[in-house]
N, C-alpha and C positions, 0 to 999 in steps of 0.2 A: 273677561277675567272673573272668574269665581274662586273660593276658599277651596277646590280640587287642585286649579293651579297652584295656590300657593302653598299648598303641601308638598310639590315635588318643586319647588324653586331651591335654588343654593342658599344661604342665609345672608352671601354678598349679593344677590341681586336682590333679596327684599329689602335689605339696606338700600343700595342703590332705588329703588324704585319711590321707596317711601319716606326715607331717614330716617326707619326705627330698625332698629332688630327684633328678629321673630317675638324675644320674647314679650319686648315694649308692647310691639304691635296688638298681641295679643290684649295686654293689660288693656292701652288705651282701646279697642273694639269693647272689650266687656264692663268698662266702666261710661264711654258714650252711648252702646246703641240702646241700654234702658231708658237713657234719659233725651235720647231720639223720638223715641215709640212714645215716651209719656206726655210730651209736650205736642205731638202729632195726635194723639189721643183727644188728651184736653182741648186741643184746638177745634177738632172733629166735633166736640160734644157744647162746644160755649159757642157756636155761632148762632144766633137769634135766626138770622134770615134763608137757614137752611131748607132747603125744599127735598132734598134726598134722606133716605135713612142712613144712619152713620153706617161705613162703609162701604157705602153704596159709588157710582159713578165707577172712572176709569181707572185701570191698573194701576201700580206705578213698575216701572221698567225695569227699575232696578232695586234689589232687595237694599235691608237697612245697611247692612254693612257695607256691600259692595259701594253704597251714596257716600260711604266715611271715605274708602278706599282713595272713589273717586276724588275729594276733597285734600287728601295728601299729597297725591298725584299729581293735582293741580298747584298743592302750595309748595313743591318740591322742585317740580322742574320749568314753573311757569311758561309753558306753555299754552297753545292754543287752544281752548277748552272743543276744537274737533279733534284735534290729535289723541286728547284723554277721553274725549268719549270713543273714537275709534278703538279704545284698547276695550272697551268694555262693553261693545256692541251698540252705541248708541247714537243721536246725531249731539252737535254739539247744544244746541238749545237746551237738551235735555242735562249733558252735563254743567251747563252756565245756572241754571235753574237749583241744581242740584246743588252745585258749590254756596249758592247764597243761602241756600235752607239750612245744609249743614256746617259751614263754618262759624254759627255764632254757639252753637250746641260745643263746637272745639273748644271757643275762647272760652267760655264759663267753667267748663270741665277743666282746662287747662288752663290756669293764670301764668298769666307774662311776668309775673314775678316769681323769684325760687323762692322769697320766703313763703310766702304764697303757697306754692307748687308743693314744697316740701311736708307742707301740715297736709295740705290735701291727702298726697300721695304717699306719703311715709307714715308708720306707722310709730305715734309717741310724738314727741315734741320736737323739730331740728334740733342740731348740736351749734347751731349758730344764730345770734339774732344781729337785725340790722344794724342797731347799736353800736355793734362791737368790730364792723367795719371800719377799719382806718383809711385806707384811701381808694374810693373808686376811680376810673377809667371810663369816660366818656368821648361817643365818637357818633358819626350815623351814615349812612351810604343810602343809594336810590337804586332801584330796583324796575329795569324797565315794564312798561304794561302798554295795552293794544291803546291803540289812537283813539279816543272818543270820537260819538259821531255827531255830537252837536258840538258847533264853533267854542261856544261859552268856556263846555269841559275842556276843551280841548286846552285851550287858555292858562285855565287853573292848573291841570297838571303837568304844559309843557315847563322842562327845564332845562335854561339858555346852558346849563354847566355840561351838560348832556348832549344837549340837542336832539333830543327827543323827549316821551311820556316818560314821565315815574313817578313813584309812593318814594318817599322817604321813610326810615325807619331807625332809630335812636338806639343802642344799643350800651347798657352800662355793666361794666364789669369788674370784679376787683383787683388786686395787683397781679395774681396768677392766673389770670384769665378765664376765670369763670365767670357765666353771665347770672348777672343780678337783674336784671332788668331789660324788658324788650318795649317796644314803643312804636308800634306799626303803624302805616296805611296813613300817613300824611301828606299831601300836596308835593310834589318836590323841589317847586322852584321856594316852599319855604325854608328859611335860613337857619341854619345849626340852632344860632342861640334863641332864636324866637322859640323852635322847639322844646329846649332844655329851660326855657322861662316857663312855658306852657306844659312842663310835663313835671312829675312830683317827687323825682331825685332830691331835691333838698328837703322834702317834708320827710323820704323814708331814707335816707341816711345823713340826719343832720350832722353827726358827730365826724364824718368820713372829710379826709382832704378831697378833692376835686381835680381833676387833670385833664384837659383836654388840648387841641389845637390851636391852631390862631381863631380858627372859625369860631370861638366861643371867646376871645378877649373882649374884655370890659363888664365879663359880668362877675361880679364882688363874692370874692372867696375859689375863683378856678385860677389854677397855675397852669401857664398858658408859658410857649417859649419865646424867646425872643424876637423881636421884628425887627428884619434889617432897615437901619434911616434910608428914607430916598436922599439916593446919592451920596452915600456914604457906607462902610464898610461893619460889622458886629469886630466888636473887640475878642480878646482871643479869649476870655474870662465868660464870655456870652456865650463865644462861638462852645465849649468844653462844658457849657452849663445846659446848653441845648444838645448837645453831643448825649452827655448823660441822662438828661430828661425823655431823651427820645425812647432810647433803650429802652428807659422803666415803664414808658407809657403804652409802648407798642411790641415790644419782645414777645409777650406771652398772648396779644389781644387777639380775639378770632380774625376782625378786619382786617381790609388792605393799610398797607403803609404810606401815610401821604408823602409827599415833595418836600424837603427837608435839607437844610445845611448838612453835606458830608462831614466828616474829620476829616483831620490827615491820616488817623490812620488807616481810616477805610479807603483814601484814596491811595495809597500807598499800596495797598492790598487788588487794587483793581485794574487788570492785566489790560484793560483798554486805555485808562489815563497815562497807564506806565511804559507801555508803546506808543500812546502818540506827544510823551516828553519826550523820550529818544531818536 
């Protein structure tokens, strides 16, 4: 795959391929592959124990951009890095390789945060500061990945919830669901709040209310819904206060929707409950 195919592609399969559209795509290549080349540059020229002339030794396979390409590809549809190098003529070593050089070149150019992103990438000031966020939206999901090949890894990143590998990854949003904050490539058998102690949502929106699942109860300042007593039943005051809290928390959010107390009137609504009362 080179920049010829992607000129005669539709603009829904470069979306589908990579998660940008044409014209993002374009932005982000012209703002990473400089800062590709400079840091492969400087590295090239500050090694003490070089024995070749800069430049010198073997190719590389695949030009700067098409390594970015590769890189999306891979964090887009997670798959087997033979299948993404198969698309671009290579074996996979070559694109596993490839992915670990340039995916920290992404994170720096692109911060996981929008206030962040925003100064970067827009020009003049955002028209929003964190400050003035009233209440975030906090969740995180696991995302599976290949099996390590030593015992140890294997360990660390199986999770029992799963039963399989994954990265957990935190996602915080504000009430209409746009993401304020990304939080990636963590362990998965770690726990929601262990994550959200360890991550810096209350340093950058202290002022914000807090909202998340049961997974995050007990830590001071999140509004969390109700838990039903063992062995006993939520009042109907609980049941209608988690009814509503649910809506506002998850209506607009990218994530999945967890397991949660119905209403009546959702169940009222649901042609399978109301066939098998009848």
């Amino acid at each position: 795959m080179d920049i010829t195919h992607l000129k005669h592609y539709p603009p829904e399969k470069v979306r589908a391929l990579f998660g940008l559209t044409l014209s993002a795509l374009g932005a982000l290549l012209a703002t990473v592959l400089p800062e590709l080349v400079r840091r492969r540059q400087v590295e090239r020229t500050q090694r003490p124990d070089r024995r070749r002339a800069v430049g010198g030794g073997r190719r590389r396979r695949l030009k700067p951009y098409q390594e970015v390409l590769v890189t999306l590809v891979y964090l887009r549809h997670n798959v087997a890095h033979a299948v993404v190098g198969e698309l671009f003529g290579v074996n996979a070593d070559t694109s596993e390789n490839t992915f670990h050089a340039v995916v920290f070149v992404l994170r720096d150019v692109c911060p996981a945060q929008r206030w962040d992103a925003e100064k970067k990438w827009k020009k003049g000031e955002p028209s929003w500061k964190p400050d003035n966020v009233e209440r975030v939206l906090i969740d995180s999901f696991e995302s599976p990945v290949r099996r390590p090949s030593l015992p140890a890894r294997q360990k660390r990143v199986y999770s029992g919830k799963k039963k399989r590998h994954t990265l957990k990854t935190q996602v915080v949003t504000d009430r209409t669901g746009e993401i304020l904050d990304i939080d990636p490539g963590h362990r998965g058998p770690t726990a929601d709040k262990r994550l959200y102690e360890q991550s810096t949502v209350e340093e950058h929106y202290p002022q914000a209310s807090k909202q998340g699942d049961l997974a995050y109860q007990g830590i001071a300042g999140m509004s969390v819904p109700h838990k039903k007593p063992k062995g006993s039943r939520l009042t109907e005051e609980q049941r209608a206060e988690n009814c509503q809290g649910v809506g506002s928390r998850h209506r607009n959010t990218l994530l999945p929707r967890p397991k949660r107390p119905r209403c009546e009137e959702e169940k009222s609504q649901d042609p399978r409950i109301v066939q098998s009362e009848n």
